[in-house]
N, C-alpha and C positions, 0 to 999 in steps of 0.2 A: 539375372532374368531381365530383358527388353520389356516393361511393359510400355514405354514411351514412343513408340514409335511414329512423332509426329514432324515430318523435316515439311510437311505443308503450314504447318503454325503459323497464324497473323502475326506480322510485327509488332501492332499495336496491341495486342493479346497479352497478360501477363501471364507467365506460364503457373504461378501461385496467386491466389487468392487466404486473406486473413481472414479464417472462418470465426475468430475471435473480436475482429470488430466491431463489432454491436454487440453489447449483452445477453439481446434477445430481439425477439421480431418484435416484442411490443416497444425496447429500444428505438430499433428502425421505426417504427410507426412515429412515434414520437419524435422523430428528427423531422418526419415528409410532411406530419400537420403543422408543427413552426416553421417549417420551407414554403408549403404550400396552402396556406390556413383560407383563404379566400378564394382558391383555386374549385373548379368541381371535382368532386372526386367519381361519384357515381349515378347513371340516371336507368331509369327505368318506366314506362312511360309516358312520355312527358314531366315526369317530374325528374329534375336533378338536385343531389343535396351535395355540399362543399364537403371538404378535409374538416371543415369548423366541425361543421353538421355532423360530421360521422363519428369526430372525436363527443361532440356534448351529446351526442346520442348513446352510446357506445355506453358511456360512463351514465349515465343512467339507467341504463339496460343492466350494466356492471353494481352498479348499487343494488337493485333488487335482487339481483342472484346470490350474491353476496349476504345484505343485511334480512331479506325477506327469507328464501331459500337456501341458506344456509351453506353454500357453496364456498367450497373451500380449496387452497391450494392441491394441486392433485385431484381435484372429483373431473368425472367425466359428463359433462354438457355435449347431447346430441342436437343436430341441426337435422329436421328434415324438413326442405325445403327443394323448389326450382329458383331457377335465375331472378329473386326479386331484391330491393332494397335492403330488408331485414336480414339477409343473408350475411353480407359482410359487417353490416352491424352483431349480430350477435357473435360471430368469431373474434370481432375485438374486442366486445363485452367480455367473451369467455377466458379470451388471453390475459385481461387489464386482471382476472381475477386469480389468474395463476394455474386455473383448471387447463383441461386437455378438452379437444374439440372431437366428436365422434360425428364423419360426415356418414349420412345416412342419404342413399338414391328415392328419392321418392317414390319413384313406381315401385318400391318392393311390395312382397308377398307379403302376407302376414305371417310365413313360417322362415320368408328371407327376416324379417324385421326383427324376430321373437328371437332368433340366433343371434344377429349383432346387439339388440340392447342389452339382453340377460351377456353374454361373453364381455361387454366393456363395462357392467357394474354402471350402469350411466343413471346420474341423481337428478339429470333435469335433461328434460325435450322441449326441444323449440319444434312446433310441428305444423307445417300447411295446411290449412283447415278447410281443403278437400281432400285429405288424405288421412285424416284423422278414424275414418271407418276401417282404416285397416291397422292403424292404432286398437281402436276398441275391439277389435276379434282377437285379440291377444292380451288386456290389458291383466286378465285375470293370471297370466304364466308369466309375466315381467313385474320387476320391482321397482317402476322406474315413482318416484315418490312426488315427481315435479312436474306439471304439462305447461307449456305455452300455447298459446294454439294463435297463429297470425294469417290476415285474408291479406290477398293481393294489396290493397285499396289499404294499408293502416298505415303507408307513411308515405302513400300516393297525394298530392295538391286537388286534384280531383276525383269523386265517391268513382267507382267504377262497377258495374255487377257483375263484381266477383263471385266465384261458386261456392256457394254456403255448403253444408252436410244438415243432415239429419238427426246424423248420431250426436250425442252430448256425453264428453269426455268428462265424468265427474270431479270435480276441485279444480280444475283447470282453470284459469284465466288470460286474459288474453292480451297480445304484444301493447296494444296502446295503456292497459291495464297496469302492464311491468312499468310501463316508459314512465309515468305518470306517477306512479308508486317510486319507482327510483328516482324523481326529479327531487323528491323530498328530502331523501336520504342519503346521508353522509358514506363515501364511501373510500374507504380504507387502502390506499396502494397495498399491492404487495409484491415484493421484490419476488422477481423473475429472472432465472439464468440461465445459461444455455443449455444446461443437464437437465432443464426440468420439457416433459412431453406439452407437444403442441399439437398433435393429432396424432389419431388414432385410425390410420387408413386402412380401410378394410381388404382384400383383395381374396381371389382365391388360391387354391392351392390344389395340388393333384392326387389330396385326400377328398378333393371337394366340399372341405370343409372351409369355409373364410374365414382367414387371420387378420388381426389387427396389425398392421406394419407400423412399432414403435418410431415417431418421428420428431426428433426433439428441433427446442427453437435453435439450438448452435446446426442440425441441417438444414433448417429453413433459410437461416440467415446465410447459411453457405450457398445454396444453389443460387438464392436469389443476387448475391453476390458474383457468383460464377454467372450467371444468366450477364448480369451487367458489365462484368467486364466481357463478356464477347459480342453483344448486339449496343455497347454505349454510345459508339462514334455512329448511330443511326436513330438515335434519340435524341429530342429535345426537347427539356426537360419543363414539364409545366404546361407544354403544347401540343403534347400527343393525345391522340382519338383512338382507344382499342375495341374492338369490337368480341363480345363477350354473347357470346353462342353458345361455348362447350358450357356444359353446369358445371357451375362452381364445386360440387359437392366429389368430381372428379379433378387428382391431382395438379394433373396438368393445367386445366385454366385457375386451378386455385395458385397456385403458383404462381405464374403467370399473369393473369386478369387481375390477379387482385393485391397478391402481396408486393412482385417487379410491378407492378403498375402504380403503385402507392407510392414505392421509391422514388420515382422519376414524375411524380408528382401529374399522372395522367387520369383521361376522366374514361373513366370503363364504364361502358352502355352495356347495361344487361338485357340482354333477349332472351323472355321467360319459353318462348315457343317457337325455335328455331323452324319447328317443321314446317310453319307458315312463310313460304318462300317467298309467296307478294309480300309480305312483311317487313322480312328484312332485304329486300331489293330497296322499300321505303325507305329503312331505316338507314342504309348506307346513300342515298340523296341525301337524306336530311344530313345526317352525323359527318359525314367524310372524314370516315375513316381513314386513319394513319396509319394501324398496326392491326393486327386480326391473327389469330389464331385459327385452328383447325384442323378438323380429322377430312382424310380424301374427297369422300361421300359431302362433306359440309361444300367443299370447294368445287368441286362438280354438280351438285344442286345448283348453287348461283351462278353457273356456267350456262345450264341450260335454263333459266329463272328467264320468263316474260319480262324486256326490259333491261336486264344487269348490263350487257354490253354495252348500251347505248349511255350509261353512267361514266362522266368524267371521275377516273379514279386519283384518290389521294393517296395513297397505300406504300408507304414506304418500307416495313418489312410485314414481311409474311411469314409464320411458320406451323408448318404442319407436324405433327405428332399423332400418338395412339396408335396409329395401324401404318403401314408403307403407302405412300402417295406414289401414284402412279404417273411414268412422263407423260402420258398423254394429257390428264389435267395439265398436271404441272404446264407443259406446254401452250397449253389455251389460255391457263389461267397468266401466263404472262403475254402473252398474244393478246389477252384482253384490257387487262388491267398495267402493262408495266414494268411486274412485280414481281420479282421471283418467289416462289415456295420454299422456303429452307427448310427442308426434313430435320428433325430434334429426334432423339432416340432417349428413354428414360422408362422408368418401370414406378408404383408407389413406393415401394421399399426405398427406391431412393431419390425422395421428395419432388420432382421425379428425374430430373434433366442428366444425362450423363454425357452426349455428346451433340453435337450439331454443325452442320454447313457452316461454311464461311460468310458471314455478311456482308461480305462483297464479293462473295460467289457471283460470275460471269454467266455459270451454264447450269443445267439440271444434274447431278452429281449421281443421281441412281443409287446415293448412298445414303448413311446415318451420318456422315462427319466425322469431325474429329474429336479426341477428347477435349469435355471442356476444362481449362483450368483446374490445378489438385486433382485431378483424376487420373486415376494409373487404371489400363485395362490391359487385363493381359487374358488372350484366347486361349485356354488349355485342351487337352487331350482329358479322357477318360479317366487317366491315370493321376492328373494334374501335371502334367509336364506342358512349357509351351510349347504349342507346334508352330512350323515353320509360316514365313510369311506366305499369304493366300493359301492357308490351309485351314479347313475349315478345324475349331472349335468350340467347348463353351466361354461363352463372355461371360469376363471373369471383373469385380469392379472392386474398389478399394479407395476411399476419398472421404471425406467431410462429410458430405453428404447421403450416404447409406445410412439408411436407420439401424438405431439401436437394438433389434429387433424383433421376434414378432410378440404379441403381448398376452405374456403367462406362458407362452410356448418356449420353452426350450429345447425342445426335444425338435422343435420343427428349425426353428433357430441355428445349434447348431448342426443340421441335416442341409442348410445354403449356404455353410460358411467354410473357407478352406483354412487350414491351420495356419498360413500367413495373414489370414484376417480378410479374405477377399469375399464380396458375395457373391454366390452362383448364381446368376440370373435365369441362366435352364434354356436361353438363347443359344440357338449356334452360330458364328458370324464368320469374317473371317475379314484381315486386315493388309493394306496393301503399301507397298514401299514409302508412300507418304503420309501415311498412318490414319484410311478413309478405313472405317469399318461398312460390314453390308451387313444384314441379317439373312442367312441362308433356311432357317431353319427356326423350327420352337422344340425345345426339347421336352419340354411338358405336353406338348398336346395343345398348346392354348389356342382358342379358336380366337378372331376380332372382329368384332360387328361392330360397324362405324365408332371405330375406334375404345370400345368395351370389350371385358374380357370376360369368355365363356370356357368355363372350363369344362371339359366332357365330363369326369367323373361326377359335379352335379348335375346336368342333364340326365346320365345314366342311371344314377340314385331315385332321381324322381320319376321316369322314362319305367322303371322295376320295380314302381309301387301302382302303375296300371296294371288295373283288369282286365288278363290276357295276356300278360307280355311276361314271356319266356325270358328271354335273354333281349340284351340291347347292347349296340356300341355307336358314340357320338362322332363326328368328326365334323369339319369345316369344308368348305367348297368355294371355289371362288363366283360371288355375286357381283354386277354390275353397280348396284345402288348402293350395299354395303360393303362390300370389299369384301365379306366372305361371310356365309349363311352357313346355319347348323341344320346338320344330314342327319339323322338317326335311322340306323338298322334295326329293326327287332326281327326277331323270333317267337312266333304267337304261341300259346298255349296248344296244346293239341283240343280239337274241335271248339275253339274259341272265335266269336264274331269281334272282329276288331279291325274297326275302319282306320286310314290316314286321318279322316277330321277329330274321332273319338278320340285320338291318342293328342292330338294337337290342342283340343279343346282342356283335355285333362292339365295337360302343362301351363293354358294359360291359367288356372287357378294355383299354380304352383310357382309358376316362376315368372319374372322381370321381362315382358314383352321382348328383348335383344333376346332373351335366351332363350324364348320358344323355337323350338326346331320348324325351319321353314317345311323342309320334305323329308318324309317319312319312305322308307321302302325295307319290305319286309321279305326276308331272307330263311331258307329252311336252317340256315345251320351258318353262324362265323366261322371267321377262321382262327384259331387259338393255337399257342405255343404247346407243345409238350407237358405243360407244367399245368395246360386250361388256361394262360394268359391273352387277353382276347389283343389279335394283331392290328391295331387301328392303322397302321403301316400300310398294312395290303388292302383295305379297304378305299383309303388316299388312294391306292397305285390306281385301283379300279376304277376311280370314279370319271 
């Protein structure tokens, strides 16, 4: 079987990567704070703290969980936070302790949040303490025995008025609390290795129910690996600027912003609030940015951003992920800046990176790339046979880097895995004499708003527990600002009053603002298979 089909491969590219190399990422960490110990590592506003900093913080934070809270090798430590300082501090805390990291999106519901902590058993929360009220509307169905609660401003150089809450999470105590408490105490390595879990990425599935995608540090240490050898000869190490917009608490810039950025000894600017585009128009004057990440929508914002153009750009690689970038940014954005856009292709299941553009890519490729190093993909048929080049089918992956995977599921686990060990990713692509893959297709259904995944069957789920609504079916459309918005169809009740805004209104107490259905349109009747399976197919065709 061909799954190599790469005769465009960089020279400078090794076609293998030693996913054995480091121990573990807390290895790697360990190697980038003696490389780069007086270096910045990360800032946030106005304030920046060193590789020193983040190490004697870290091991602080790691003492408390450890000697205070009882954290132990294998427990599961949730983060929920946005883009601030504490963020990467607590996932090194959590690694130095041997536990598993459970990232949590801050904007969840309290019936998204009540699902992921009760499913990863998780013994301790670190949690934003403006989001902590929706903490408390659940705490009495969750068993989580341990709170942190951290503001903006706890490891900010200047007080800032950060948004307080209300609510008071009882036993809780809070980040500068830990720090301080851990500064005292003794705290105990423990050996770490690359079988043991480093997060616990959540994602959905087209049960609509979210899995935990088992992600150990021997994948970590691979992708970040594979990431290195193919973008190395475009870094220099110790004097890169990345610019860190996507939330950390998504694979991708965690990967990327934070674990490849630590590697190569770079200082990652966290932008707590990307949506304020005068902001980071600032923020890129001020920082001059080297490296930058992004989803389409991010790149196209600062395109049309008062000002951006008129910035001398630094920008030596660019790349985008999460949803397909489109040429016509693409196009502006190196019309403006320089810079090309290198499309990356990667899923959480596996950590996430599988393939990407050339780094000295010339032109815009309208594609996903190539495999990156250790990576065998190979497009199958239905059947699992491969089908011919430029034919479409499922992307199929098999590398280092796919997680272990999903956690406690078996049964979902092996429902994505083919009997030579590959994962099904539910992607249809299709791959071409010089071995550039495209994606044609999701075979799931999966919808992407600014680079987020929505999957219908939870919209549908929640969309069937309003008052009035018959039947429903979800689907994606393509939007201007997010590269694609969620359509819901229903079928009302017989004599039931049931507006557009009612049914809109209902979902945002239910779900994650990307996943509210932008428009609503109400239908006497789907259209359904033989069997009553509802055809989201012909609904696509229609729209």
């Amino acid at each position: 079987m061909n799954t190599r089909r790469r005769t465009d491969y960089p020279d400078d590219v090794p076609e293998q990567i030693d996913a054995d190399a480091y121990t573990s990422m807390l290895h790697m960490f360990d190697e980038a704070v003696e490389r780069f110990r007086d270096r910045p590592a990360f800032a946030n506003f106005g304030t920046t703290i060193t590789y020193d900093d983040l190490d004697r913080t870290s091991r602080n934070l790691a003492a408390y969980l450890q000697q205070v809270l009882g954290i132990r090798k294998g427990d599961r430590v949730a983060i929920m936070a946005p883009n601030i300082l504490q963020y990467p501090v607590s996932v090194i805390a959590v690694m130095r302790c041997g536990a598993t990291v459970v990232n949590v999106n801050p904007s969840y519901t309290p019936r998204e949040l009540e699902h992921q902590l009760n499913d990863a058993e998780v013994k301790a929360l670190v949690i934003f303490s403006s989001v902590t009220a929706t903490l408390a509307e659940v705490m009495n169905r969750i068993s989580v025995p341990n709170v942190i609660v951290t503001k903006l401003d706890d490891l900010l150089d200047d007080t800032l008025d950060s948004p307080d809450t209300d609510t008071r999470i009882s036993d809780s105590v809070t980040f500068p609390e830990a720090l301080a408490a851990g500064e005292k105490l003794t705290f105990e390595a423990v050996a770490v290795h690359g079988s043991d879990v480093l997060f616990l990425q959540y994602t959905g599935g087209t049960t609509g129910v979210s899995k935990g995608a088992t992600l150990t540090h021997r994948n970590l240490v691979a992708n970040v690996l594979q990431f290195s050898a193919w973008f190395s000869n475009k870094q220099d190490p110790g004097s890169e600027v990345i610019l860190t917009a996507l939330p950390l608490y998504h694979i991708f810039a965690l990967m990327v912003n934070c674990l490849y950025a630590l590697r190569f000894g770079m200082l990652s600017v966290l932008i707590t609030d990307p949506r304020d585009i005068s902001a980071l128009v600032q923020a890129f004057d001020k920082w001059k940015f080297t490296v930058m990440t992004g989803v389409n929508t991010l790149y196209n914002g600062l395109l049309h951003a008062e000002g951006f153009s008129d910035l001398e750009s630094h920008l030596k690689l660019c790349i985008g992920g999460g949803a397909a970038v489109q040429r016509a940014v693409a196009d502006n954005w190196r019309a403006v800046t320089g810079c090309h856009i290198l499309e990356a292709y990667g899923l959480s299941e596996t950590s996430p990176a599988l393939t990407a553009n050339r780094a000295d890519s010339a032109e815009f490729t309208g594609s996903i790339g190539l495999a990156l190093p250790s990576t065998e993909i190979s497009i199958r048929d239905d059947s699992g046979n491969e089908v011919a080049v430029g034919e479409p089918g499922e992307l199929c992956v098999r590398g280092p880097q796919v997680m272990r995977g999903y956690w406690r599921r078996d049964d979902a686990t092996a429902e994505c895995m083919t009997e030579d060990g590959f994962f099904r990713t539910g992607d249809v692509a299709t791959v071409d004499e010089r071995g550039y893959f495209r994606i044609v297709d999701r075979k799931k259904d999966m919808i992407i708003v600014s680079g987020f995944n929505v999957f219908p069957n939870e919209i549908e789920d929640v969309v069937g527990r309003c008052d009035g609504v018959l039947d429903s079916a979800c689907i994606g459309v393509p939007d201007q600002k997010s590269g694609e918005a969620v359509r819901v169809y229903v079928v009302k009740r017989s004599g039931v009053e049931l507006s557009a805004d009612d049914l809109i209104s209902f979902c945002r107490t239910e779900l994650t603002g990307y996943k509210v259905p932008k428009q609503v349109e109400f239908l006497d009747a789907l259209p359904k298979s033989n069997v009553g399976k509802i055809l989201r197919r012909e609904l696509r065709d229609q729209a």
